[in-house]
N, C-alpha and C positions, 0 to 999 in steps of 0.2 A: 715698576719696570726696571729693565736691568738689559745692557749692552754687552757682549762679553766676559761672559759671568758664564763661567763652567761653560756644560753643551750649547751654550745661546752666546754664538758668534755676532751675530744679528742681532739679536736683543729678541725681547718681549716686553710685552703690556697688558697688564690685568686691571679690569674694569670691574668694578663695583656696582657701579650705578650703569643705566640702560644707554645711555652717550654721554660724551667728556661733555656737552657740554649742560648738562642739568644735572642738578644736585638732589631734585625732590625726591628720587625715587631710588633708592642706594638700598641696595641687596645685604644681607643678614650671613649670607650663605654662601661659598663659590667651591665647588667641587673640581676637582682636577682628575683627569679621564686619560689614562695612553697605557701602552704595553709597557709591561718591565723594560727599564734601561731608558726610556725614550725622555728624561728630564723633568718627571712630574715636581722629584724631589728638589729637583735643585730651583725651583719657584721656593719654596719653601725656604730655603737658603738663603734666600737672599734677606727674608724679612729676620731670620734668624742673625743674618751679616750686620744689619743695620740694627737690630739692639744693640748686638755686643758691640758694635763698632762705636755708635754714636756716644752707649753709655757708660762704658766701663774702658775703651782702648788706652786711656791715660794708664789707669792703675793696673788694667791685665796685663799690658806690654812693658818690656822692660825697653830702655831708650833705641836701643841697636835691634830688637827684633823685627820679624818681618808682622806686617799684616797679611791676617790668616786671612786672603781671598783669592780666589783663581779665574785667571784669564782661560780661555778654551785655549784646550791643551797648551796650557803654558807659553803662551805667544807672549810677544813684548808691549804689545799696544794696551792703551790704561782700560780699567775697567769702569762702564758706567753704569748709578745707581740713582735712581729719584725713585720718592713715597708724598702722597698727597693726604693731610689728615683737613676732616673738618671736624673743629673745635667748636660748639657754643656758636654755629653760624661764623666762623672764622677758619677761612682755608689758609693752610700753611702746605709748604711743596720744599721739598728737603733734597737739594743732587748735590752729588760727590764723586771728583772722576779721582780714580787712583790709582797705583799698582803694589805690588805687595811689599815694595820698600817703602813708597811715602804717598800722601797727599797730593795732589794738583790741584786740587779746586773746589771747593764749597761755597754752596751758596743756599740760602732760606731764603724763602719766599712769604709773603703775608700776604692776604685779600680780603679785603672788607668791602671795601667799594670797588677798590682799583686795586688791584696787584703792584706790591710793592718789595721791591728786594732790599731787606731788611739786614742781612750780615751777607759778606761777602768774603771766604778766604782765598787767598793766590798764594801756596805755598804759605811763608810766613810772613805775609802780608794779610794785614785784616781790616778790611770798611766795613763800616754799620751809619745805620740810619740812628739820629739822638738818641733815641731811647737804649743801646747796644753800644755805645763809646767807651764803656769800661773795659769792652771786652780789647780794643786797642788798643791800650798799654799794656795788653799781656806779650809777655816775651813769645815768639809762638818757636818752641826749640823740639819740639817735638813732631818729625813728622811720620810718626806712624799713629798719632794718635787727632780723636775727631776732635772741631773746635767746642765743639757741644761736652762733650766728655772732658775737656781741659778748660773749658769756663766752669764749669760743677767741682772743678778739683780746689778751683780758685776760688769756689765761693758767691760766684756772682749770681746773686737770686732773680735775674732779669732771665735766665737761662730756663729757669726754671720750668718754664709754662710750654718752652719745646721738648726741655729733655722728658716731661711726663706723657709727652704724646706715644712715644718707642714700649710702648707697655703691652709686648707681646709675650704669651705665654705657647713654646712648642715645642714638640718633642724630636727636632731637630737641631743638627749645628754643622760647623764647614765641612764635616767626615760622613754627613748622611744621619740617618735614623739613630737616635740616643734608646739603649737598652735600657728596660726598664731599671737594673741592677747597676747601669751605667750612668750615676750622675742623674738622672730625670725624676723618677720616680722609685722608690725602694717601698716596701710595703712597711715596715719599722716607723718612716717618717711620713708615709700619710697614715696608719693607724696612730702618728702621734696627734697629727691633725684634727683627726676625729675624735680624739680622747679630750681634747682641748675646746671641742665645739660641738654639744649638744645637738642642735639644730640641725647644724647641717650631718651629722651622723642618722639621725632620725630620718633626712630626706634620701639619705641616701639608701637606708634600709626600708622605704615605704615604694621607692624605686627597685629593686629588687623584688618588692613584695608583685609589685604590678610586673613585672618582665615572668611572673610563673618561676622564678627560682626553687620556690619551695619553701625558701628560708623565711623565718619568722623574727628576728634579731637577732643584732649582732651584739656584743659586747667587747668593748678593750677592757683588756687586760694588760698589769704592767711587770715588769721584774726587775731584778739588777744583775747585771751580767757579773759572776762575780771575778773573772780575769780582769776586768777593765774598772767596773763600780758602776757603769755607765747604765743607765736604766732605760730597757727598749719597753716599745708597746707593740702589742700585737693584736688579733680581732679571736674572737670566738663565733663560729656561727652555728644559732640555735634552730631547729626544725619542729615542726608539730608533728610529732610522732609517741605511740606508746610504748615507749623505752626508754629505759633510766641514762644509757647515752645518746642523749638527743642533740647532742652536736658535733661537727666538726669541725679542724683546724683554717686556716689559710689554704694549706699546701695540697689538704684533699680535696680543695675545688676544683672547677672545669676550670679549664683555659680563660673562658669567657668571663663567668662570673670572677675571678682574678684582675681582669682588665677593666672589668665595671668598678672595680672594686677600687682602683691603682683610679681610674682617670673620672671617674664622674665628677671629684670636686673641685678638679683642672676646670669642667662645665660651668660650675655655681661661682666657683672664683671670678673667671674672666666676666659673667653676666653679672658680678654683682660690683665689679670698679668697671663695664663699660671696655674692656682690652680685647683684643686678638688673640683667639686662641686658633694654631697653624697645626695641627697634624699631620703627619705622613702615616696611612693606612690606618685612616681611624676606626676601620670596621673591621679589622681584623681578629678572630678568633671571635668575631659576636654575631648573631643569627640576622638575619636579612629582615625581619620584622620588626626589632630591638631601630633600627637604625633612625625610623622616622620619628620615634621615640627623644632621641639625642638631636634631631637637625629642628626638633620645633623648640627645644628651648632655646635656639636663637631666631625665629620662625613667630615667635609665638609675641606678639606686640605688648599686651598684659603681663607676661613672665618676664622679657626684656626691655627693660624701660629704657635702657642705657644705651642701648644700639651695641650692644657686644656683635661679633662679629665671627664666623668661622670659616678657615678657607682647609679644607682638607682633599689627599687623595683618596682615590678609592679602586675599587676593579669590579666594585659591584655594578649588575646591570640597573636595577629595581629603582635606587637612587634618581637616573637619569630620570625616567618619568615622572616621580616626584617632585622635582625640580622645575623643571624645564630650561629652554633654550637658551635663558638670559642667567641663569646660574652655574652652566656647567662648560668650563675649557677641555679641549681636545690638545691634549700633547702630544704630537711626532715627531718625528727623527729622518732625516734622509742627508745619506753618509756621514754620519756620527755625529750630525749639526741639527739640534735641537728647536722645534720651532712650534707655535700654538696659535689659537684660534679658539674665539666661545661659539657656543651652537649657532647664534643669531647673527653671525657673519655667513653662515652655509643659505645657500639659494633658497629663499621659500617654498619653491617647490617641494621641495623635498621636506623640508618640515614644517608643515600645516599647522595651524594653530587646532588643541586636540587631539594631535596622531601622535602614539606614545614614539618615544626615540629608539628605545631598546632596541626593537628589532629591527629600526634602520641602522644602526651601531652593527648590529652582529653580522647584518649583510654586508657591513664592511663599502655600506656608500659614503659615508661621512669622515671616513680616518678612524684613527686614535687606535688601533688594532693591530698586533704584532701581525707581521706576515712567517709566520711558521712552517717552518716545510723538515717533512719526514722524511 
C-alpha cells in the first residue's frame, strides 16, 4: 500500500489474500482493471519504488541527489509506503515515510508469534532489537538512501534475509512502462539467455508450439560485431514447410510472437526462485486465448511450487471472469485523484457467486471504465 505516491492522495491497499486477517488462502494472481490515465500503473510503481529503493539507493544515488519518488502532484507532505512478505511462515512488514530529499522513518517488522519491531530508523538514528545492533554503529550519513540498501553496502549478513525478500521482476520504473529496447528486455540479451540454457529454450519453443504459432524450432545463433568484437546472439525460427527456406528472422515475426518471445522466460525465472513478477499490460499485442495459458503458470499449484506471484494490468474483458472477484482491483480516478477497490468490496448483489463480471463491467455498474464522450 502506498499514501501519496503519484495519483493516490489518499493511498491505497492491495490485498492478496481474501482478509488481512488470514494468511491460508493468498492469491497467485491480482489483475488491475481502470481506463487509460486512471493509476493502474502507478500500483506498479510502487513495488518497482521499493526494489530500487530498499536495494540498490546506497550505490545508485550519489550523496546530494534526490530520491526518485513523487508525492501527487508534487505537494510537500512525505510519501507513505508499507509491503508485507511472508517468509517460510515468517511475516515481515516493511514502512518508509519519505520525501524526495530524505528519509523520515523506517521501520521492519517481524511476526512469528507476536509482531515484533525488529529495526527502527528516525532519520539517522537507528534501534534494533539484539539480533540487528550492528546495524547501530553505522554512521547513518546518508539520507536518501534505505537502511537495508546501506547495511548491505556495509556488509552486514543479518540484512540479508530482508534484503532477499525485494526480489521483484517488472517491466516498470518511476517514468511508467520500460521499452522493450529500453533497459528491460532487448532480444540480443534474452536470445543470450536462451543460448545459455537448454531447457528453458526447449520450454519455450514447445510453448509456441502449443500457442498454433506454426514454428517448429528456434535456434541461436551467434556472431561478432565486427566495429565493437562484441559477440551478439540472436534466434532463427524454423517452420514445417516444403521449401529449402524454411525459416525466419526475429524481426519478420508478429507483434505477438516477439512478446512471447521477449517475456516468457521473465514467467519461468520468477516461478522458478518464488519473486514477483509486476507488469504493466501484459497482454498486450497477444490473443485473448494465449492469456489463460500465461496466468495458470502462476495458477497452476504443481507447476508453482514456490508461490511465485503476478500482479499485472490489463484492459481485457475475458480475464475478469477467469478470475473472479477476489483476484481483480478496479482503478478510478475522480478529479485527477486516483483511487481503487477489488471486486469483493462491491455489494453482492450485484456480483453473485457464478455470474460472469464482464458484462456487469461493460454496463459500467461496478466502475473501472472511462467515461468517453464524442
Amino acid at each position: 500500500g502506498a499514501k501519496n505516491f503519484f495519483s493516490f492522495k489518499e493511498g491505497f491497499e492491495i490485498l492478496f489474500q481474501k482478509s488481512k486477517s488470514s494468511t491460508d488462502d493468498i492469491s497467485n494472481v491480482i489483475a488491475l482493471k481502470g481506463a487509460n490515465a486512471s493509476g493502474k500503473t502507478n500500483v506498479l510503481k510502487t513495488l518497482s519504488f521499493l526494489q530500487s529503493f530498499t536495494t540498490d539507493s546506497f550505490s545508485r544515488l550519489k550523496p546530494d541527489e534526490d530520491i526518485i519518488v513523487s508525492s501527487y502532484f508534487a505537494n510537500e507532505e512525505p510519501t507513505e509506503i508499507y509491503i508485507i512478505f511472508l517468509d517460510n511462515d515468517i511475516e515481515y512488514k516493511y514502512e518508509v515515510i519519505l520525501t524526495n530529499k530524505k528519509v523520515i522513518n523506517e521501520k521492519i517488522y517481524r511476526t512469528k508469534k507476536r509482531e515484533t519491531l525488529i529495526i527502527e530508523r528516525n532519520e539517522d538514528k537507528v534501534t534494533t532489537i539484539e539480533e540487528y545492533t550492528e546495524l547501530e554503529s553505522i554512521n547513518i550519513n546518508r539520507e536518501n538512501a534505505s537502511i537495508i540498501s546501506i547495511a548491505k553496502q556495509y556488509g552486514i549478513k543479518e540484512i540479508d534475509n530482508i534484503f532477499k525478500l525485494f526480489n521483484f521482476i517488472t517491466n516498470v520504473d518511476e517514468l511508467g512502462k520500460l521499452d522493450n529496447k529500453d533497459r528491460f528486455l532487448d532480444y540480443y540479451t534474452v536470445s543470450k539467455i536462451y543460448f545459455e540454457n537448454d531447457k528453458l529454450l526447449k520450454f519455450i519453443i514447445d510453448f509456441l508450439k502449443k500457442a498454433d504459432s506454426g514454428i517448429s524450432n528456434i535456434i541461436i545463433e551467434k556472431r561478432k560485431e565486427p566495429e565493437t568484437g562484441n559477440t551478439i546472439y540472436f534466434p532463427i525460427f524454423y517452420y514445417d514447410i516444403e521449401e529449402d527456406n524454411n525459416y525466419l528472422t526475429y524481426h519478420e515475426q508478429s507483434s505477438g510472437i516477439q512478446t512471447l518471445y521477449l517475456q516468457l522466460h521473465l514467467y519461468i525465472t520468477v516461478i522458478g526462485m518464488g519473486g514477483v513478477l509486476a507488469l504493466d499490460e501484459f497482454d498486450i499485442n497477444l490473443h485473448p486465448d494465449l492469456l489463460p495459458m500465461l496466468l495458470d503458470f502462476f495458477e497452476n499449484k504443481t507447476f508453482n511450487t514456490k508461490n511465485a506471484q503476478l500482479i499485472f494490468t490489463t484492459h481485457s474483458y475475458d480475464i475478469m471472469d477467469k478470475l473472479g472477484k477476489y483476484k481483480i482491483v478496479l482503478v478510478n480516478k475522480v478529479n485527477n485523484e486516483s483511487f481503487l477497490y477489488r471486486l469483493d468490496e462491491i455489494s453482492s448483489d450485484i456480483l453473485r457467486n457464478g455470474r460472469k463480471i464482464s458484462p456487469i463491467y461493460n454496463s459500467n455498474k461496478i466502475g473501472g471504465k472511462p467515461n468517453i464522450k464524442y
